[in-house]
N, C-alpha and C positions, 0 to 999 in steps of 0.2 A: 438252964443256961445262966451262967453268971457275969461278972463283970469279967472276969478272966478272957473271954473268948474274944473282949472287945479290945485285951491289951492284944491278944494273939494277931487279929484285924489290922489294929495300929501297926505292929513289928513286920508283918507282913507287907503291908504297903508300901513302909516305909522301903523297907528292902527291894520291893521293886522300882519305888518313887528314885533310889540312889542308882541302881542298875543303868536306869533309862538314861538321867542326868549325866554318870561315866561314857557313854553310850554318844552321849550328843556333845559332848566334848573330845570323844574322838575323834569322832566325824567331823567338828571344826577343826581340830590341831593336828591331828593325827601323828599323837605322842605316843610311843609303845607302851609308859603306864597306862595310860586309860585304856589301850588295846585290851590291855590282858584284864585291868576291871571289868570292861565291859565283856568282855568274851566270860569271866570268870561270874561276872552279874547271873549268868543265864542259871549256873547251878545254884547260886545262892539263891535267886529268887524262887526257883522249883522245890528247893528246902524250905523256904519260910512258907509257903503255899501247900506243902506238906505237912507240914507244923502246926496249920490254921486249919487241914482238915482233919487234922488228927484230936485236936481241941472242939472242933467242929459236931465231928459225930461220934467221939467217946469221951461224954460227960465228966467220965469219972477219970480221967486222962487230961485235962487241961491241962496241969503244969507239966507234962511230959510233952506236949503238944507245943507251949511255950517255950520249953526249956528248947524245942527244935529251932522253934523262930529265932531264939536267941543266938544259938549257935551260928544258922545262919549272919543275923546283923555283926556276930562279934568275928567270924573269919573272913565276911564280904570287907570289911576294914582293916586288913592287916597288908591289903600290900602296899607300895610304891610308887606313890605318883607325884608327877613333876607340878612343879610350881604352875599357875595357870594365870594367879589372880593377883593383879596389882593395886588399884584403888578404885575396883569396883564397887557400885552400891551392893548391897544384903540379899535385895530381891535377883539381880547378875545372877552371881554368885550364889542362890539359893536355885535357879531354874538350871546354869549352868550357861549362861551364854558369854563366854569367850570371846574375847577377841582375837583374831587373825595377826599372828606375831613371827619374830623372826625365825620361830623354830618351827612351822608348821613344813608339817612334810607330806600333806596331800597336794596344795597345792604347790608351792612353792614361791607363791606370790604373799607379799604383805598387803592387805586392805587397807585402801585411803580411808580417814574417818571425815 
């Protein structure tokens, strides 16, 4: 086992750690980019989790194993999404928690702050 397996780990997470975050910004805004992230989440994370066990239990296959995670994290970020975040702090904006704005179209209601 090399250090490899631990980048494969990281890329994998990450790609689920983003899925979830698209994911929970749907469900507060309910914007149809994050819709289709998060819907779109489900197959990139199953590829980077593929990626991680393919690095996992063919040693001699990490960087093929990587090169999957990678593809995942680099097609998970190629689509479309609307603007969310105005002057929130880093850690917000790093878990994903939004505020309830004029375009939210689950509820249809603005939250008082």
């Amino acid at each position: 086992m090399s250090y490899l397996l631990y980048i494969a780990v990281f890329g994998a997470v990450a790609v689920i750690f983003l899925w979830l975050r698209d994911a929970r910004i749907y469900y507060r805004t309910g914007l149809p980019g994050y819709r289709k992230a998060a819907r779109d989440g489900v197959l990139y994370g199953a590829l980077a989790t593929l990626g991680f066990f393919v690095a996992l239990l063919y040693p001699s296959a990490e960087v093929i194993g990587i090169g999957i995670v990678m593809a995942a994290l680099f097609l998970r970020d190629r689509g479309i999404r609307e603007k969310v975040w105005t002057d929130e702090r880093a850690m917000e904006r790093f878990f994903g928690s939004v505020r309830y704005g004029k375009n939210t179209i689950r509820t249809g209601k603005v939250r008082k702050e």
